[in-house]
C-alpha positions as CSV (number, residue, x, y, z in Angstrom):
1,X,50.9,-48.3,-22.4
2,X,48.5,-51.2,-21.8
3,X,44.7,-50.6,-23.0
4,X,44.0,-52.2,-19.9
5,X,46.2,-49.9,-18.0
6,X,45.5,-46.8,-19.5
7,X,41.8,-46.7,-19.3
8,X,42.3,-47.8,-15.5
9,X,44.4,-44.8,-15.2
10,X,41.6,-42.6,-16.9
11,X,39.0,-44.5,-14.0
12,X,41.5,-43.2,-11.4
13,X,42.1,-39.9,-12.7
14,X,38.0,-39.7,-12.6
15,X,38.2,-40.8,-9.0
16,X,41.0,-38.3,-7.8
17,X,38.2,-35.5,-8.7
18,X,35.1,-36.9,-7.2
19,X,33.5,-38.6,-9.6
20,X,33.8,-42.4,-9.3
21,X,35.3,-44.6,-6.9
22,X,38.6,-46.6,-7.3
23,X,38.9,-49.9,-9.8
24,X,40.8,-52.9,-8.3
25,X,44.6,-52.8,-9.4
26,X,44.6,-55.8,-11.5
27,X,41.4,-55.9,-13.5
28,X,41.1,-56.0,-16.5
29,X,38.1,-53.5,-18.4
30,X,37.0,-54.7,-21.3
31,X,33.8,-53.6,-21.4
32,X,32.2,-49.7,-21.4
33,X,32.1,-48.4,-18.1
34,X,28.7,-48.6,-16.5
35,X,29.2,-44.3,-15.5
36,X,30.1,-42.4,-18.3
37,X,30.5,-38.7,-17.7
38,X,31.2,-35.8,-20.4
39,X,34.9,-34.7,-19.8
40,X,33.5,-31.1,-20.2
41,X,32.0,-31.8,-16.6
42,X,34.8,-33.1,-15.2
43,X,36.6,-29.8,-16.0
44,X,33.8,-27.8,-15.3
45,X,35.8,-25.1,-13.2
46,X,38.6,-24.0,-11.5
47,X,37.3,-26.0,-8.8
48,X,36.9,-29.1,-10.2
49,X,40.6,-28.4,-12.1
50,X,42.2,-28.0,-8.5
51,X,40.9,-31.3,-7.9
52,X,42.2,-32.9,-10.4
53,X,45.4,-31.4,-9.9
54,X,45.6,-32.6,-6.5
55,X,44.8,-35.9,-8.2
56,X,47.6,-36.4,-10.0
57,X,50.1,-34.9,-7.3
58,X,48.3,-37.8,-4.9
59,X,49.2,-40.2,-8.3
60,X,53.4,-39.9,-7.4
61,X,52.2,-41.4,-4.0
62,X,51.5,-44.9,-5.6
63,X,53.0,-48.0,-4.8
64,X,54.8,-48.3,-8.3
65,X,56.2,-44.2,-8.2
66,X,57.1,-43.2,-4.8
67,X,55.1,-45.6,-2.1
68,X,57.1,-48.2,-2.2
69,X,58.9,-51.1,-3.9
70,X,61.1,-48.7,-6.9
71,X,62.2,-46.6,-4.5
72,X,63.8,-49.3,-2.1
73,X,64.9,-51.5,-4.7
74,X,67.1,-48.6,-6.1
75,X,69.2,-49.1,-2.4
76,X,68.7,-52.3,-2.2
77,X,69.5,-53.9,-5.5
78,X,73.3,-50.9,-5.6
79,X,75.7,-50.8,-2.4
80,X,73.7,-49.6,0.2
81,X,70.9,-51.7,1.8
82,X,70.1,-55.5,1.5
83,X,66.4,-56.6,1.2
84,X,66.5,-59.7,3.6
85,X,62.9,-60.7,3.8
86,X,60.3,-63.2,2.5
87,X,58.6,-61.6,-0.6
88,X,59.8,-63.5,-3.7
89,X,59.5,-60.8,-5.9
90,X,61.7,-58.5,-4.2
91,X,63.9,-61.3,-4.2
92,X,64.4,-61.8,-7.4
93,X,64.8,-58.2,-7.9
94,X,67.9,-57.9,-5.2
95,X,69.6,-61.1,-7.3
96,X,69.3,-59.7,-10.6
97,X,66.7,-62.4,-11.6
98,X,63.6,-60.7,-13.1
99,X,61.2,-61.8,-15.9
100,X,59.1,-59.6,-18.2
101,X,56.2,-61.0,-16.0
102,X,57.8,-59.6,-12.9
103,X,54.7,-58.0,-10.6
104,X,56.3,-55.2,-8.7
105,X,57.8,-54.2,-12.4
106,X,54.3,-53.8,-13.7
107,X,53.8,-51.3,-10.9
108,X,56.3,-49.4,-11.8
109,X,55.0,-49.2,-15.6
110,X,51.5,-49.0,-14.7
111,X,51.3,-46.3,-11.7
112,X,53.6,-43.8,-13.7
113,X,51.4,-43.9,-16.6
114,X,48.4,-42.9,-14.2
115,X,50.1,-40.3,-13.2
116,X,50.9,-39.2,-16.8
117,X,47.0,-39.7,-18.0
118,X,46.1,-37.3,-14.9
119,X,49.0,-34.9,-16.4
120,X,47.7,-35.3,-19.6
121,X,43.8,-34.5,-18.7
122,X,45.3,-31.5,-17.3
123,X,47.1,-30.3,-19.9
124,X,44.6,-30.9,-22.3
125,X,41.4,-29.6,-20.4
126,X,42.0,-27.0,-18.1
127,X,42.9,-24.4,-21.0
128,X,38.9,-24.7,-22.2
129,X,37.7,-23.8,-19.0
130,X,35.4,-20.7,-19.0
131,X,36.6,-18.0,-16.8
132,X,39.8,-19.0,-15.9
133,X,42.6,-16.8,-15.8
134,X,45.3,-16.8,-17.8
135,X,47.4,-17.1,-14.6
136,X,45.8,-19.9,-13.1
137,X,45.8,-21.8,-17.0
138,X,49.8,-21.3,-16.0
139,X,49.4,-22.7,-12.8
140,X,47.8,-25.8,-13.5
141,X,49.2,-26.8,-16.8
142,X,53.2,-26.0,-15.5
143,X,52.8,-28.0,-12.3
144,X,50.8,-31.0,-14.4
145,X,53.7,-31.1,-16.9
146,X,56.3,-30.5,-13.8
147,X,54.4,-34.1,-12.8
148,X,54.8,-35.6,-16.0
149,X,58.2,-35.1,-17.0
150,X,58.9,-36.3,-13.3
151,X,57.0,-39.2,-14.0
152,X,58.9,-39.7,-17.2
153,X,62.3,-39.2,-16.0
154,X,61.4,-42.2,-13.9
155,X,60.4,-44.1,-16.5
156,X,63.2,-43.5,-19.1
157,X,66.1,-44.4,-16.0
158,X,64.2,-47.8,-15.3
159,X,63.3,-49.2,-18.9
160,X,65.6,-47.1,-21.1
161,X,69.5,-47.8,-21.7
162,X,71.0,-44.9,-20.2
163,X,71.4,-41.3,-22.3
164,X,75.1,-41.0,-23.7
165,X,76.0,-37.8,-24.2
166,X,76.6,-36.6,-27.8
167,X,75.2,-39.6,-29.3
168,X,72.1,-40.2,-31.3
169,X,70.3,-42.1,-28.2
170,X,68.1,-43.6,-30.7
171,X,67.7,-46.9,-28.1
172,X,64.0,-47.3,-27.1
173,X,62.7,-45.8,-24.2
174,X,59.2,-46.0,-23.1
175,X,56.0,-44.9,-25.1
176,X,55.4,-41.4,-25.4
177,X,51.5,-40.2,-24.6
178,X,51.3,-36.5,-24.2
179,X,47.0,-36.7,-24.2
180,X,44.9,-37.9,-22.1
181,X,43.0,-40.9,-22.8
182,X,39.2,-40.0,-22.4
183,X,37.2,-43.0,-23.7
184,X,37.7,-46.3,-24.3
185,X,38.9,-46.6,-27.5
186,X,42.2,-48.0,-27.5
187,X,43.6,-45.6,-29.8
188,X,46.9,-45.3,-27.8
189,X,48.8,-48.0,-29.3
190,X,52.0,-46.8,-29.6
191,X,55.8,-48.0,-30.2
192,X,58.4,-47.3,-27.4
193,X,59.7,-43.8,-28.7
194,X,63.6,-43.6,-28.4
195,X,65.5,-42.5,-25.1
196,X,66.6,-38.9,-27.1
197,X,62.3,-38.1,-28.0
198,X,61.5,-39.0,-24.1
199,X,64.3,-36.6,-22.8
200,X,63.6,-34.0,-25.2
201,X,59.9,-34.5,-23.8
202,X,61.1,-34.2,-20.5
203,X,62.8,-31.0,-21.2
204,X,60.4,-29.4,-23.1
205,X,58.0,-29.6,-20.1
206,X,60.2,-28.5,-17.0
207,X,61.1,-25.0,-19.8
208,X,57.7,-24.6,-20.2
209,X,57.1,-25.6,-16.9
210,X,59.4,-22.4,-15.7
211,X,58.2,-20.3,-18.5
212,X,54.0,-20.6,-16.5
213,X,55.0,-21.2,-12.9
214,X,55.6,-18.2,-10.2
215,X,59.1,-19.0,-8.4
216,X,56.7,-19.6,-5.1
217,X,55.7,-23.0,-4.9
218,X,55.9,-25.1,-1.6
219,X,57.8,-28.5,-0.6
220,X,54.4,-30.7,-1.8
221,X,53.3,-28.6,-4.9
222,X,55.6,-27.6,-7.8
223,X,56.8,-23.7,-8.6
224,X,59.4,-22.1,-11.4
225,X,62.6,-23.2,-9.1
226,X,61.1,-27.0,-8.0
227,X,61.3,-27.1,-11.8
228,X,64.2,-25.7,-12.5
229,X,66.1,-28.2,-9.9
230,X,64.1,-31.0,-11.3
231,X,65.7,-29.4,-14.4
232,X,69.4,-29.3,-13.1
233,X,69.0,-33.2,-12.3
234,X,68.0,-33.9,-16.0
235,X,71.0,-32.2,-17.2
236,X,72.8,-34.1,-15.0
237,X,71.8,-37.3,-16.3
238,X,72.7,-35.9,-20.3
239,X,75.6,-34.8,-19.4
240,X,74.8,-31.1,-20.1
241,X,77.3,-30.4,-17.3
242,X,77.2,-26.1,-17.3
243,X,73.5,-25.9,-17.5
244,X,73.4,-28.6,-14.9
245,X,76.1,-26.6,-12.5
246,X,73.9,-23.2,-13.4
247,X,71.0,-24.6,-12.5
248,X,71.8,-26.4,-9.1
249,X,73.3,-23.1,-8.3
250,X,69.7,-21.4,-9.5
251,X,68.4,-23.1,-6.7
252,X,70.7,-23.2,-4.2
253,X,70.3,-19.2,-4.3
254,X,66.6,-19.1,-3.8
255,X,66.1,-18.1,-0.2
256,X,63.0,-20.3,0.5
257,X,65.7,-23.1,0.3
258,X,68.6,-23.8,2.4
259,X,71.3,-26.7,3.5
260,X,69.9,-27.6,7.0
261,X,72.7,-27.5,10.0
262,X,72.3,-31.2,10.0
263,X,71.8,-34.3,7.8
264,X,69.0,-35.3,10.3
265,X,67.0,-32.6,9.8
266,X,65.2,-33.2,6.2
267,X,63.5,-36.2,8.0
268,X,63.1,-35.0,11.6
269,X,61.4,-31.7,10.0
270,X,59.4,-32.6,6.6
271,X,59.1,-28.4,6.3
272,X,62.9,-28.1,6.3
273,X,64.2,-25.2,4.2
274,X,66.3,-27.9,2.6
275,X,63.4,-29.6,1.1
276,X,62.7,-28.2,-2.5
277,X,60.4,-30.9,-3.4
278,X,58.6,-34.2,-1.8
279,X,55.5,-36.6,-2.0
280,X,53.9,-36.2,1.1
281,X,52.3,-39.0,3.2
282,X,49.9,-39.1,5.9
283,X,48.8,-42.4,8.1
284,X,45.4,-41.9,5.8
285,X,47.5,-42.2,3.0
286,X,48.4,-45.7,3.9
287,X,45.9,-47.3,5.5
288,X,46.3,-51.0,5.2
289,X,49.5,-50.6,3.2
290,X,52.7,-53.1,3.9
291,X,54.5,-51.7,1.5
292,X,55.4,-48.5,2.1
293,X,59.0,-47.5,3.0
294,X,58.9,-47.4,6.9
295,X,56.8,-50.9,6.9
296,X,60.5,-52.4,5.4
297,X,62.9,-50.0,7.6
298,X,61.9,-50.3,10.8
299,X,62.0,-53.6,13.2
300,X,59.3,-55.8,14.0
301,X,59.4,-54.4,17.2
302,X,58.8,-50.8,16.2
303,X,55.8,-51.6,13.9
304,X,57.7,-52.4,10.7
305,X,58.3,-55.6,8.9
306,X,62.3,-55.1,9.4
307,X,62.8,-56.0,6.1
308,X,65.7,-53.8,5.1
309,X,69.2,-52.4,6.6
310,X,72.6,-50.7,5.4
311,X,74.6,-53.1,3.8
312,X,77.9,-53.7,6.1
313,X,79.9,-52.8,2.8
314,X,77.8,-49.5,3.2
315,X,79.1,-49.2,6.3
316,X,82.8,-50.1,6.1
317,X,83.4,-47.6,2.7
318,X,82.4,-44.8,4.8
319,X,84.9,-42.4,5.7
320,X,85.8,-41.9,9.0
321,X,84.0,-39.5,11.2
322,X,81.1,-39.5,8.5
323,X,77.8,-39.0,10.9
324,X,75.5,-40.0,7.7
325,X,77.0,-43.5,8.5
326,X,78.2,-43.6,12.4
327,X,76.3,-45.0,14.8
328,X,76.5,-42.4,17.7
329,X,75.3,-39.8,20.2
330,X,72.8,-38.9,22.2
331,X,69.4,-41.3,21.1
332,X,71.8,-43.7,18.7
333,X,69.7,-46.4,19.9
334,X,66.7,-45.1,19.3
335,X,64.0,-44.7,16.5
336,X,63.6,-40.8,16.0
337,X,66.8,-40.5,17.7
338,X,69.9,-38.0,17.0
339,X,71.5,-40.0,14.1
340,X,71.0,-41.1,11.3
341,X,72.0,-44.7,12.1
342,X,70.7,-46.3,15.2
343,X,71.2,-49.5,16.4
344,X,68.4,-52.1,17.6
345,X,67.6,-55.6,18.0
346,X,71.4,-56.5,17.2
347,X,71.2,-54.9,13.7
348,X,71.6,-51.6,12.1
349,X,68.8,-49.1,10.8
350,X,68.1,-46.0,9.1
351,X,66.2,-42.9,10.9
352,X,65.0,-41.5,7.5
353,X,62.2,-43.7,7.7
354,X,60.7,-44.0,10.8
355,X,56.9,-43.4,11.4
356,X,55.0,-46.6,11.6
357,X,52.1,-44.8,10.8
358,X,53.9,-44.5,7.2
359,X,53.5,-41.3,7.2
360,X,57.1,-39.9,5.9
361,X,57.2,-38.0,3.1
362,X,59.4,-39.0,0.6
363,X,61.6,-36.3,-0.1
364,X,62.4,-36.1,-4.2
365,X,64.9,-33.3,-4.7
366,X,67.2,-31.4,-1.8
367,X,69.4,-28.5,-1.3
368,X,72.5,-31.2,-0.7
369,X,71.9,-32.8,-4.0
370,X,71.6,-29.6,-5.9
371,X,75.2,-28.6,-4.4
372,X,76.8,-32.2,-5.5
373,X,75.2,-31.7,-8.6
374,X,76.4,-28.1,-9.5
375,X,80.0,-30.1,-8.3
376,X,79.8,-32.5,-10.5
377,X,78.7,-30.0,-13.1
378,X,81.7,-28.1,-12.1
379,X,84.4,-30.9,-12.9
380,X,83.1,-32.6,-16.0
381,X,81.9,-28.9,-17.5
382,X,84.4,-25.5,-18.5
383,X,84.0,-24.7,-14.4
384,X,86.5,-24.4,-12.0
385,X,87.7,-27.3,-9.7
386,X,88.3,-24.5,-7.1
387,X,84.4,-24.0,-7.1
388,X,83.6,-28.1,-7.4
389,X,86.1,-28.6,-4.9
390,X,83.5,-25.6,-2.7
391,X,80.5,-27.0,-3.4
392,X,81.2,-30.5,-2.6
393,X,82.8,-29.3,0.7
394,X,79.6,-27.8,1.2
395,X,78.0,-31.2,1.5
396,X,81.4,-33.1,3.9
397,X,81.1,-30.2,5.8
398,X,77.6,-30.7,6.9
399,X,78.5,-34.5,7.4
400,X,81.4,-33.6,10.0
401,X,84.2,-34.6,7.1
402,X,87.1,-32.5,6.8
403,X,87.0,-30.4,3.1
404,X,88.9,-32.4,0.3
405,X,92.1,-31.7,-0.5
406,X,92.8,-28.5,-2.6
407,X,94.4,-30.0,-5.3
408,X,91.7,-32.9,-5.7
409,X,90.5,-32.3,-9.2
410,X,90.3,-34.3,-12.4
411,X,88.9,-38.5,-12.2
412,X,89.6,-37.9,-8.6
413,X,87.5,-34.9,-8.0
414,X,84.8,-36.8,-9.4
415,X,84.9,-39.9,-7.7
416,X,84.7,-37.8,-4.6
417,X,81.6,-36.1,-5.5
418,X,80.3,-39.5,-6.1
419,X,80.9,-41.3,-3.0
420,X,79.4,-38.2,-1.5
421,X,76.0,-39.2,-3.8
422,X,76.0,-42.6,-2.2
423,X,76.0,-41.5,1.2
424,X,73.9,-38.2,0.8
425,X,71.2,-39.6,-1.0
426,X,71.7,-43.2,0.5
427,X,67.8,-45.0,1.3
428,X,66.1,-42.1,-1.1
429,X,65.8,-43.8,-4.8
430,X,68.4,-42.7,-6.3
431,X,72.0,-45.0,-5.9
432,X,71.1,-47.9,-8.6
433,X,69.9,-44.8,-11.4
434,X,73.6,-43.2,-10.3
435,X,75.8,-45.8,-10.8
436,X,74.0,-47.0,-14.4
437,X,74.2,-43.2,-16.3
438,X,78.2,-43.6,-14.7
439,X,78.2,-46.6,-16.2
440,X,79.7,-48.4,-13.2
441,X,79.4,-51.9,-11.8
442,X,76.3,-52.4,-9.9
443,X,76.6,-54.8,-7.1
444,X,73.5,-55.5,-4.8
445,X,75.8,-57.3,-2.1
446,X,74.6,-60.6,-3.5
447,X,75.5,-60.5,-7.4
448,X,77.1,-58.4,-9.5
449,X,75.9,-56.3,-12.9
450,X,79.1,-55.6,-14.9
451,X,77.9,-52.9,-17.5
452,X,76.3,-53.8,-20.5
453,X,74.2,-56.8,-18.4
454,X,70.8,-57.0,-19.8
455,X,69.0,-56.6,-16.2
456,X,70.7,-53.2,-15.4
457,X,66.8,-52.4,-17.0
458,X,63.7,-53.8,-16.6
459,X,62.2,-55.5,-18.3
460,X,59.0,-53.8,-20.6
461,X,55.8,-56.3,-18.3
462,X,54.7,-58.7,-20.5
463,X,51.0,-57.3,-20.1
464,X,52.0,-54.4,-21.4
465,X,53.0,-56.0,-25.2
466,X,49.9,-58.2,-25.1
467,X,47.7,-55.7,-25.3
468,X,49.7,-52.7,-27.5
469,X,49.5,-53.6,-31.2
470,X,52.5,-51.7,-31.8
471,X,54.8,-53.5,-29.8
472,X,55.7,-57.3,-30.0
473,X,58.4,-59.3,-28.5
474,X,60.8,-57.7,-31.0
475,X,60.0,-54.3,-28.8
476,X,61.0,-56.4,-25.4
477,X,64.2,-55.4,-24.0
478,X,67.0,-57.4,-24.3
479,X,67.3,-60.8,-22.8
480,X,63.9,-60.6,-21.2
């Protein structure tokens, strides 16, 4: 993390509980800041700790976590949406063209480290608080580690080579800070800690995580089973197939959550049972933004910039009868219509991002994923293809797709529950992380990433080395 960067984090995190307002996004402080406050006031009570805690939830809302730019350009640089507009930067993203000086990449690196400083300040502050409970210590510190292995799982998926199961995943990752910076002494210089420390990190949190938190929670704040899913997707991505399956099926069994009748639903109702977890959004949220995810996915004429559509390879792979990519029905052609496709303007869009107030949440984890990934758990693991084969149907069903066949099992099985991934999850972050821990050519519909291609990660910013004595272009990722 960049001195720079972390103690602008530290300003922020001070801002998100009252106490000083916001730095511009690109200075530099190299000088002691003009307010200094005792960090003993900043944690003064219960009060002043749910502040901070709403701080760092309002963190995942950045531009550089979940308000914009890495959550498009996982659709849009994979086989499912095509970025045709002006800003270069996103350009050179889409064609596989970035530089270690790449802006939007900075954003990425520097927001999720803000939100993992207001973890950390959390974490380390809220246990000295006189006359807290020891139930509300457990509150606070499980959802701000919830927050920061979130933020980490990020982090690991865009500048780490991907986990390989049974191996020593001694590759770097990204640098591990697990306290909060409070002054500024730059006494976080740290090397990139391997890809096997940062999961382990991650893991360690979400346990202890479910170990503090009650199972109620709600869609915006983080409880035991919002953990636990978080948890299933983790195992996911280390191949830890049965506890992956047995926790997906943890959740799908909690009855605050539940597969809505509909694919629509999730976005038309942001309190759907299906939602176990998401960043919520407001029009206050984003004032003056033009880079939030409904500014690129709707048309001009809507109040969007229009920006970004399904790929027509999207489009054409789709099964037949698949309403998560038929253009159709009752409102078709309208925003906030009855599909999730619509047509406008001579040009296809998606309804999951439709308020030009930019006010959608963005939903993070759902009941359909959780069901694919207890599949997928299924096939690769010591379950049953009988059950994979159920809990994938679970999730065609719902599309209006006929259940697979039942003897689909084996490579085929899992390719199925795969394709289902792409269009499930399609315009929601999550297709470009899929298709690099498979391994799998990623093609943005205007080049091609074979595996192995140094740009299937990004590149550690440049900014970030200058300034971190323990890293030097020998810590840079390859090629960059």
């Amino acid at each position: 993390m960049s001195y720079s960067t972390t103690i602008r984090s530290f300003l922020v995190a001070l801002a998100a509980i009252g106490v000083l307002g916001l730095t511009a996004c690109d200075q530099t402080i190299d000088k002691a800041p003009e307010q200094s406050i005792p960090i003993q006031q900043l944690f003064a009570d219960s009060t002043a700790a749910s502040r901070a805690l709403t701080g760092a939830y309002d963190g995942l809302q950045a531009n550089g976590v979940y308000g914009g730019f890495p959550v498009m350009a996982a659709d849009f640089t994979a086989d499912v949406a095509n970025f045709s507009g002006s800003f270069t930067t996103w350009q050179q993203a889409q064609n596989f063209n970035l530089a270690s000086t790449h802006g939007p990449t900075l954003n990425i690196w520097a927001d999720h480290y803000d939100v993992i400083n207001r973890a950390n300040l959390i974490i380390d502050n809220v246990p000295n608080i006189d006359g807290i409970s020891q139930a509300g210590v457990d509150d606070f510190v499980g959802q701000a580690k919830f927050i920061r292995a979130l933020a980490y799982f990020n982090l690991v998926r865009w500048f780490g080579e991907p986990y390989e199961p049974g191996a020593s995943n001694d590759q770097p990752g990204v640098i591990l800070q697990t306290t909060g910076v409070q002054s500024t002494d730059p006494e976080f210089n740290k090397p990139r800690a391997s890809v096997e420390e940062i999961y382990t990190q991650i893991r360690t949190d979400l346990e202890d995580a479910i170990s503090r938190l009650d199972v109620e929670g709600s869609r915006t704040r983080a409880g035991q089973s919002v953990a636990n899913a978080l948890l299933a997707k983790v195992s996911l991505y280390q191949g830890r197939w049965d506890d992956a399956a047995t926790r997906a099926q943890e959740a799908i069994d909690q009855p605050d959550f539940a597969l809505s009748g509909d694919p629509l639903t999730p976005y038309a109702n942001e309190s759907s049972t299906e939602i176990i977890f998401s960043v919520s959004y407001s029009s206050t949220d984003n004032t003056g933004t033009n880079d939030f995810m409904s500014s690129f996915y709707l048309p001009g004429d809507l109040g969007g910039r229009g920006d970004i559509n399904p790929l027509a390879q999207f489009l054409d792979d789709a099964e037949s009868g698949d309403i998560r990519a038929g253009i159709g029905g009752v409102g078709s052609g309208e925003v906030n219509g009855d599909s999730l496709l619509y047509e406008f303007g001579g040009n296809v869009w998606t309804n999951k991002w439709t308020q030009n107030s930019f006010g959608d949440d963005m939903p993070v984890l759902r009941v359909a994923e959780m069901y694919l990934i207890r599949a997928e758990g299924l096939a690769r693991g010591s379950g049953s293809a009988t059950d994979a084969r159920s809990a994938v149907n679970e999730v065609r069903d719902r599309a209006g797709l006929e259940d697979v066949s039942p003897s689909l099992s084996g490579d085929a099985l899992i390719d199925e529950i795969i394709r289902q991934r792409r269009y499930e999850l399609a315009f929601e972050a999550d297709r470009r992380h899929d298709l690099q821990r498979l391994g799998r050519t990623i093609n943005s519909g205007t080049q091609v990433l074979q595996p192995g291609n140094n740009q299937r990660i990004l590149p550690i910013p440049n900014r970030a080395i200058q300034v971190n004595d323990a890293l030097d272009q020998g810590s840079q990722n390859p090629g960059y």
